[in-house]
DRENTISE-841851 format. One record per atom (N, C-alpha, C, CB): residue number from 1; residue in three letters; atom name; y negated, z negated, x negated. Coordinates in steps of 0.2 Angstrom, whole numbers, always signed. Atoms other than C-alpha are relative to their C-alpha. Glycine has a CB too. Example, Ala and Ser with C-alpha at 12.3 -4.5 7.8 and 13.67 -1.06 7.14 Angstrom:
<sites>
pos/code/site/c2/c3/c1
1/ALA/N/+6/+0/-4
1/ALA/CA/+22/-39/-62
1/ALA/C/-6/+0/-4
1/ALA/CB/+0/-6/+5
2/SER/N/+6/+1/+4
2/SER/CA/+5/-36/-68
2/SER/C/-5/-3/+4
2/SER/CB/-2/+7/-2
</sites>
This chain:
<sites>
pos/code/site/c2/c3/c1
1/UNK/N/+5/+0/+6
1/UNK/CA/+45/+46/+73
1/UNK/C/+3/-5/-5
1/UNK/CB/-7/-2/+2
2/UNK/N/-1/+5/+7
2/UNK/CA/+50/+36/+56
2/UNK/C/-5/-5/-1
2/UNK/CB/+0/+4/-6
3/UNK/N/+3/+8/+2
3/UNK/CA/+41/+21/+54
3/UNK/C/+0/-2/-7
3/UNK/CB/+4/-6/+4
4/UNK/N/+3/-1/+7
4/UNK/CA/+34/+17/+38
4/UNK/C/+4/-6/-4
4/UNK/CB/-9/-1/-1
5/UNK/N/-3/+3/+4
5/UNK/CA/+45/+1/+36
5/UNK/C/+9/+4/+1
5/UNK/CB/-2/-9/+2
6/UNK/N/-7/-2/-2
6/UNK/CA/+60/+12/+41
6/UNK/C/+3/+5/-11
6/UNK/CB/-1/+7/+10
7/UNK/N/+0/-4/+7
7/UNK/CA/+55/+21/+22
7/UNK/C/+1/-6/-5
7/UNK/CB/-8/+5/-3
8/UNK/N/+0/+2/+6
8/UNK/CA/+50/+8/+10
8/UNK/C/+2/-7/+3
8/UNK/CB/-7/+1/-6
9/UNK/N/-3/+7/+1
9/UNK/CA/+55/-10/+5
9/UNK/C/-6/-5/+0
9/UNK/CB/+6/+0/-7
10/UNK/N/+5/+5/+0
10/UNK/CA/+48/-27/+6
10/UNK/C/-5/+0/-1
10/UNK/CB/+0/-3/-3
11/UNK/N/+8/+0/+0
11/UNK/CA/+30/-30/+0
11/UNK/C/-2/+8/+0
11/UNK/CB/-3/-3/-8
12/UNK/N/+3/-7/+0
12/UNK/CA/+30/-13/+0
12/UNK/C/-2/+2/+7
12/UNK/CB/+5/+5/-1
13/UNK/N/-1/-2/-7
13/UNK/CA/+32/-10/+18
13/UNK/C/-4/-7/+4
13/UNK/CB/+8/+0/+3
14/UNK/N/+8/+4/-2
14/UNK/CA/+19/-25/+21
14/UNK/C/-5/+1/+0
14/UNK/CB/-2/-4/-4
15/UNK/N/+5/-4/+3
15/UNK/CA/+7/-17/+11
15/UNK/C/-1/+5/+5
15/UNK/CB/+1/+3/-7
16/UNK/N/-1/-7/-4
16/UNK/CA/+11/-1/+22
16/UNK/C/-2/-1/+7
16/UNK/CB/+6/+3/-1
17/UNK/N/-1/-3/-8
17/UNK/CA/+13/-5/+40
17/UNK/C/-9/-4/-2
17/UNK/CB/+7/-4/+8
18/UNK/N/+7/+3/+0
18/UNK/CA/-6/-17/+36
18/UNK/C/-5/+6/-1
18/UNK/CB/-1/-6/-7
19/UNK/N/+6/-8/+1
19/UNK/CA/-15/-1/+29
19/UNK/C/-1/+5/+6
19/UNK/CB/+3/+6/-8
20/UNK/N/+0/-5/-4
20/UNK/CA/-8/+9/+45
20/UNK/C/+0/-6/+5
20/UNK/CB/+7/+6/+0
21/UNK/N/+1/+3/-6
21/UNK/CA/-13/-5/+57
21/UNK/C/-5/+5/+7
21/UNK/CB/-4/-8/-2
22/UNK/N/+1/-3/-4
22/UNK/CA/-18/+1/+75
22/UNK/C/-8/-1/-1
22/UNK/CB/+3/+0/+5
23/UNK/N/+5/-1/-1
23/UNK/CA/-35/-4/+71
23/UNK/C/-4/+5/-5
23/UNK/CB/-2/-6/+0
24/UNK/N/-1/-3/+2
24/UNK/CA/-36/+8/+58
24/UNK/C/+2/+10/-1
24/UNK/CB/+0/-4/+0
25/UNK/N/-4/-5/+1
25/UNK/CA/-23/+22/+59
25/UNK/C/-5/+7/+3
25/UNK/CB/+7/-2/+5
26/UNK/N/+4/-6/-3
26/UNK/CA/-37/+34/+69
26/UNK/C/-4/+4/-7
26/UNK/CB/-6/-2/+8
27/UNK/N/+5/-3/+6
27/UNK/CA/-47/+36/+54
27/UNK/C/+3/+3/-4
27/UNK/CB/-3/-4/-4
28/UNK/N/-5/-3/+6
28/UNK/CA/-45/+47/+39
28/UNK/C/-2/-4/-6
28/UNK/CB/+0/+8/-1
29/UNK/N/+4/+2/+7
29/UNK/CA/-53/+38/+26
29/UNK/C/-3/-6/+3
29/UNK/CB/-6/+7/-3
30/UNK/N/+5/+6/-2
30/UNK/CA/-58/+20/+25
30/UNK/C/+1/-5/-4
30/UNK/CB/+0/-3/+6
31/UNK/N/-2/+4/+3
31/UNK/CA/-57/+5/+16
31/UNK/C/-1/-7/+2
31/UNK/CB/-3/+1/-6
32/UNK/N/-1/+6/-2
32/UNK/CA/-51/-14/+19
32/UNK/C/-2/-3/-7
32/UNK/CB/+7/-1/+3
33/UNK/N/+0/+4/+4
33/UNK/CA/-55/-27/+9
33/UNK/C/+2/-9/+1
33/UNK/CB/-7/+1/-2
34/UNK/N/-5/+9/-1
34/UNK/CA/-45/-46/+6
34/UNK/C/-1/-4/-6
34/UNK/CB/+9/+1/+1
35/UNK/N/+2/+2/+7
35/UNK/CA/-47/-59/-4
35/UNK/C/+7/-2/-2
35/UNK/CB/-6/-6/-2
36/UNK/N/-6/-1/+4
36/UNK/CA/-34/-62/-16
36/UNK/C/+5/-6/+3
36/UNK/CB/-2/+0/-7
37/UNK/N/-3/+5/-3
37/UNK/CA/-28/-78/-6
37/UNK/C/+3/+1/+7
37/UNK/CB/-4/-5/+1
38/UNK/N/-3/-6/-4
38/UNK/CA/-26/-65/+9
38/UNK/C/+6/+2/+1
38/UNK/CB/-2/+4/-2
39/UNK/N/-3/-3/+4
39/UNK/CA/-19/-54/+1
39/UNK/C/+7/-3/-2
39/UNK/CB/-3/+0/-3
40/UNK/N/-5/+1/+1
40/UNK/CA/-4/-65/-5
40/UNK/C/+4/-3/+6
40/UNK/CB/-1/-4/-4
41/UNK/N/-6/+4/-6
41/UNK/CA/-1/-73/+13
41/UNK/C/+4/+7/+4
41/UNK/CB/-8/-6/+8
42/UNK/N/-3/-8/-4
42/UNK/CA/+0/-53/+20
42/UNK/C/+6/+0/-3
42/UNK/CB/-5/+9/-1
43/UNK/N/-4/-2/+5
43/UNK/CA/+13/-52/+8
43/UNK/C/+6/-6/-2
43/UNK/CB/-5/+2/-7
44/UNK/N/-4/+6/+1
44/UNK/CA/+22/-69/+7
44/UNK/C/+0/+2/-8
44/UNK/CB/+8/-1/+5
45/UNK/N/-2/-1/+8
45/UNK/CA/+20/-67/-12
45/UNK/C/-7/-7/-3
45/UNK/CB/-1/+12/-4
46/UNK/N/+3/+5/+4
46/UNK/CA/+11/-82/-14
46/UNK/C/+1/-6/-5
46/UNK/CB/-4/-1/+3
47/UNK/N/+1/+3/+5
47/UNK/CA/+20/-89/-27
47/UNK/C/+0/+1/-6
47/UNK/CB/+3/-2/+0
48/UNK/N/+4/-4/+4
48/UNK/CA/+12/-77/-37
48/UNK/C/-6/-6/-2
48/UNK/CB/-3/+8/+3
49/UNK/N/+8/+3/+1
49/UNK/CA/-1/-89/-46
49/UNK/C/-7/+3/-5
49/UNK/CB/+1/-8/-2
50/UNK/N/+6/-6/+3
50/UNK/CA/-9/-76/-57
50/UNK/C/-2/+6/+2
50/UNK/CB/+2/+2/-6
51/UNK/N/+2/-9/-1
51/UNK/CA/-17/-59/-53
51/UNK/C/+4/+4/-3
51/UNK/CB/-7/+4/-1
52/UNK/N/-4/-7/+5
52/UNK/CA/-9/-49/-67
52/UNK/C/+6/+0/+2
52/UNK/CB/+1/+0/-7
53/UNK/N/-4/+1/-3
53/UNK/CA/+8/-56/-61
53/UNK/C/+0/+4/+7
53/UNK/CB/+2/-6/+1
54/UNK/N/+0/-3/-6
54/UNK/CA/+3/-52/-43
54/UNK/C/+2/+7/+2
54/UNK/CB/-4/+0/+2
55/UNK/N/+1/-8/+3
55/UNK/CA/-3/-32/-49
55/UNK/C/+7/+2/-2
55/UNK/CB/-5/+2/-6
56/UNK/N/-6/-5/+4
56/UNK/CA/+14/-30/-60
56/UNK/C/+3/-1/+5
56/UNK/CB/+4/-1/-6
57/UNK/N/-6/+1/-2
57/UNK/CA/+27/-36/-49
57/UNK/C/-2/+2/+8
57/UNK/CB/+4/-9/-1
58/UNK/N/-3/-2/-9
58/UNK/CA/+22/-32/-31
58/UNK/C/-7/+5/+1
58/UNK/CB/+0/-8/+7
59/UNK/N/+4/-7/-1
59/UNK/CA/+5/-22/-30
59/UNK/C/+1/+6/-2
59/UNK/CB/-5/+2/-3
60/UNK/N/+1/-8/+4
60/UNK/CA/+7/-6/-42
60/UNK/C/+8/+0/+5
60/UNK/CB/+1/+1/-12
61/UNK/N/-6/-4/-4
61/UNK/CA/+26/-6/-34
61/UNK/C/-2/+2/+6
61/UNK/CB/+7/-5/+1
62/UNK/N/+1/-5/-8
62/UNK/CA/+18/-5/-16
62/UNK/C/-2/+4/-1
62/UNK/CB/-4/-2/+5
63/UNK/N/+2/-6/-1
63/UNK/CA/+7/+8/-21
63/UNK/C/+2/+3/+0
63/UNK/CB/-2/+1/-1
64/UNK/N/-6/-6/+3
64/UNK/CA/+19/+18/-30
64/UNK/C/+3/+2/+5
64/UNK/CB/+4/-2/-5
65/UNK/N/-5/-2/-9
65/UNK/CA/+30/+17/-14
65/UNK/C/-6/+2/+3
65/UNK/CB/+4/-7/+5
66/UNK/N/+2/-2/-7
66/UNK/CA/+18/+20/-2
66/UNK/C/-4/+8/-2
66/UNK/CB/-6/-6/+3
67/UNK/N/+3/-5/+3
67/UNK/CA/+8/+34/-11
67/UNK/C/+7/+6/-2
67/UNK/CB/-3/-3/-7
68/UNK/N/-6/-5/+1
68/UNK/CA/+26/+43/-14
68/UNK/C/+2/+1/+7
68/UNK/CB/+8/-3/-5
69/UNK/N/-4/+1/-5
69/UNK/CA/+33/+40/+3
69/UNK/C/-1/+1/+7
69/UNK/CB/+2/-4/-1
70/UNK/N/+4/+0/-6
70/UNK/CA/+18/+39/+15
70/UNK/C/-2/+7/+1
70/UNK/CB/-6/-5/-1
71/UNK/N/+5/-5/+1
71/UNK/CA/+8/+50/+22
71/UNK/C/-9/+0/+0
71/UNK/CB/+2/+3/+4
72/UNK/N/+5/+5/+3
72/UNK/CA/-7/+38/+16
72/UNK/C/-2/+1/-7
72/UNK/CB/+0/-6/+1
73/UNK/N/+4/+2/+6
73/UNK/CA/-15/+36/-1
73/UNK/C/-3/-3/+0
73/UNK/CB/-2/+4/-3
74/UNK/N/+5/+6/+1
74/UNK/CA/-20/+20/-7
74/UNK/C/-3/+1/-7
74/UNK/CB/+4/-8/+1
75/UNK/N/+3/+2/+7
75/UNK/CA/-31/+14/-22
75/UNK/C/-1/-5/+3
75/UNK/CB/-5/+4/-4
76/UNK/N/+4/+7/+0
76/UNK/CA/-33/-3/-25
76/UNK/C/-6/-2/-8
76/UNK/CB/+8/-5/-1
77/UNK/N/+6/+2/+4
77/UNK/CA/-49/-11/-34
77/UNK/C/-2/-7/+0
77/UNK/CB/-5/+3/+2
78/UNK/N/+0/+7/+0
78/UNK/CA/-51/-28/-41
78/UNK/C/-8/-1/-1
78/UNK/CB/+5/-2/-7
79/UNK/N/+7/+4/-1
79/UNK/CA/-67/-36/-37
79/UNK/C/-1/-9/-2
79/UNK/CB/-2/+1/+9
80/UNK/N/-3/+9/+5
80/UNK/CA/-72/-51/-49
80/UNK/C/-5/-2/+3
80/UNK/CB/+1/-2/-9
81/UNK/N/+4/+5/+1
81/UNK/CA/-83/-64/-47
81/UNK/C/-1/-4/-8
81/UNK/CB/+3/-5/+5
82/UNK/N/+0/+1/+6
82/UNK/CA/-89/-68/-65
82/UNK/C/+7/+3/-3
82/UNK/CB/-1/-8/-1
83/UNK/N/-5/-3/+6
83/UNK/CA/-72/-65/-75
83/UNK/C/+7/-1/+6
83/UNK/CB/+1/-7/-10
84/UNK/N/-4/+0/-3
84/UNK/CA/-62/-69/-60
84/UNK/C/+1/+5/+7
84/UNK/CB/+0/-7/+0
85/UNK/N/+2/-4/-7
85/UNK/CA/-54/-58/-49
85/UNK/C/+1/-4/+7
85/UNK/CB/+6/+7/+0
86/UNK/N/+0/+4/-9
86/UNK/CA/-57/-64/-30
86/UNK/C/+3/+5/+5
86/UNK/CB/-9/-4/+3
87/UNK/N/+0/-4/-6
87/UNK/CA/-56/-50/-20
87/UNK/C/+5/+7/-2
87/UNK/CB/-8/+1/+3
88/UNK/N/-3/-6/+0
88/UNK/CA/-44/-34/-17
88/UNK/C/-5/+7/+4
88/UNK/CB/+8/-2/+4
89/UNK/N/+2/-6/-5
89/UNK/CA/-52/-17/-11
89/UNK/C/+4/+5/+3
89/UNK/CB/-4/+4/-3
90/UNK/N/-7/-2/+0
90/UNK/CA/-39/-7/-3
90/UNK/C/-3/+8/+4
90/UNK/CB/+7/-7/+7
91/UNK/N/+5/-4/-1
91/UNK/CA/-46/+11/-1
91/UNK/C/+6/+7/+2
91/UNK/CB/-6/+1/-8
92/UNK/N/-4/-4/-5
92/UNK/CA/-35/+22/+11
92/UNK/C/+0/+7/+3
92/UNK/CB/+0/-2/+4
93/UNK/N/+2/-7/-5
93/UNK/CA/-34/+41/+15
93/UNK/C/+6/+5/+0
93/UNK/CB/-7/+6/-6
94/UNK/N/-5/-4/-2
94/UNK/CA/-23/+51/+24
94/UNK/C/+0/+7/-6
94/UNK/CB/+0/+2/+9
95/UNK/N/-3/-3/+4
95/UNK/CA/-15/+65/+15
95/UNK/C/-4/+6/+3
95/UNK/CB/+8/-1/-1
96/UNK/N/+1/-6/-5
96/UNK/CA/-20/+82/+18
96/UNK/C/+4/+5/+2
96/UNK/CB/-4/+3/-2
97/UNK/N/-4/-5/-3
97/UNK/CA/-9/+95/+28
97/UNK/C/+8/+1/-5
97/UNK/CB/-5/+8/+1
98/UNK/N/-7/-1/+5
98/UNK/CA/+2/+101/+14
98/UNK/C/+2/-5/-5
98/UNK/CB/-1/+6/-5
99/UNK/N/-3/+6/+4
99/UNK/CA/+4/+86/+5
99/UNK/C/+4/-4/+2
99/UNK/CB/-3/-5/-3
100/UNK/N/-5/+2/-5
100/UNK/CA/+11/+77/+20
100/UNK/C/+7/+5/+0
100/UNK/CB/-4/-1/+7
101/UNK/N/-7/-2/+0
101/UNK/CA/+24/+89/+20
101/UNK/C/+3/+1/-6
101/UNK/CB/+1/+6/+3
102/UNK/N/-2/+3/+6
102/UNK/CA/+27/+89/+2
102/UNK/C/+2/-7/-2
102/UNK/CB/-4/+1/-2
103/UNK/N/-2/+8/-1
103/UNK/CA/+29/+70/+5
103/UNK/C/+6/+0/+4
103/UNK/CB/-6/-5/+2
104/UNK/N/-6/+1/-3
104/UNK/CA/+41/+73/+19
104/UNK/C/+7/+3/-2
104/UNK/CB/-1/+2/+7
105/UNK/N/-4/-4/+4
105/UNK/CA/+52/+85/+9
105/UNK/C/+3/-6/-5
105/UNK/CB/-3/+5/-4
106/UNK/N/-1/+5/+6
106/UNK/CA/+51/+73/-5
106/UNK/C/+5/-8/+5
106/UNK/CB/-8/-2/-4
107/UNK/N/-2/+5/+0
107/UNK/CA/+55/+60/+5
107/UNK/C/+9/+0/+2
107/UNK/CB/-4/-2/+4
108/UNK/N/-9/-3/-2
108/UNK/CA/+72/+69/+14
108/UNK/C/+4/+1/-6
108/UNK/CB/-1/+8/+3
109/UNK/N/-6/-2/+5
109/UNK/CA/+79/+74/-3
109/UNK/C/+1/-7/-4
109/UNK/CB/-3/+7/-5
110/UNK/N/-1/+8/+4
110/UNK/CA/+78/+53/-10
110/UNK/C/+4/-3/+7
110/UNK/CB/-10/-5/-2
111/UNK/N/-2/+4/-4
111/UNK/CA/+86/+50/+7
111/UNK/C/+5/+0/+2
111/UNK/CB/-2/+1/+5
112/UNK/N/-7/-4/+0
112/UNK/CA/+100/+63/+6
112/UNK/C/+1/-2/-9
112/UNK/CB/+0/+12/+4
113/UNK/N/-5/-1/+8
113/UNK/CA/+103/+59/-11
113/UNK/C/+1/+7/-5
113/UNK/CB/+8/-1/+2
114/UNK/N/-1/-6/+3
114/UNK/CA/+97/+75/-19
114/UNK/C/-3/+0/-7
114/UNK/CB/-2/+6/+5
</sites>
């Protein structure tokens, strides 16, 4: 079986094996929530000292990766406190039947170089 950091790269594959942890992985649908100090330790990206930095350079890439490459679908949701964001929502649903194999296609033809 392929392993999910065997697809994508760094934070990516952070992001990824955490969302497919075994406390999880039976479900189809569920959502985790971290706070943003969390969040940066799961990721060793905490010398990210803004959120918006954080989102451009290493969120939207993990998602993008994982959402192309998995057979999971994340959304992430920034949860503020007054004007500040504190907390991440990380909202996770397996794929359904044909999309997973549309994802494993896709993934084979970025693997062979097609």
């Amino acid at each position: 079986e392929l392993k999910l950091y065997d697809i994508v790269s760094g934070k990516s594959a952070t992001l990824g094996i955490t969302m497919k942890s075994k406390k999880y992985n039976k479900l189809r649908d569920y959502t985790v929530k971290y706070s943003i100090d969390e969040l940066k330790k799961l990721l060793d990206a905490e010398n990210y000292k803004g959120f918006k930095d954080l989102r451009r350079r290493v969120l939207d890439k993990a998602t993008e990766e994982i959402n192309t490459y998995t057979d999971i679908e994340i959304e992430l949701t920034a949860i503020k406190q007054g004007k500040t964001i504190t907390e991440i929502e990380i909202h996770i649903e397996t794929k359904e039947p044909m999309e997973r194999f549309k994802t494993a296609i896709m993934l084979e033809r970025s693997l062979n170089n097609e």
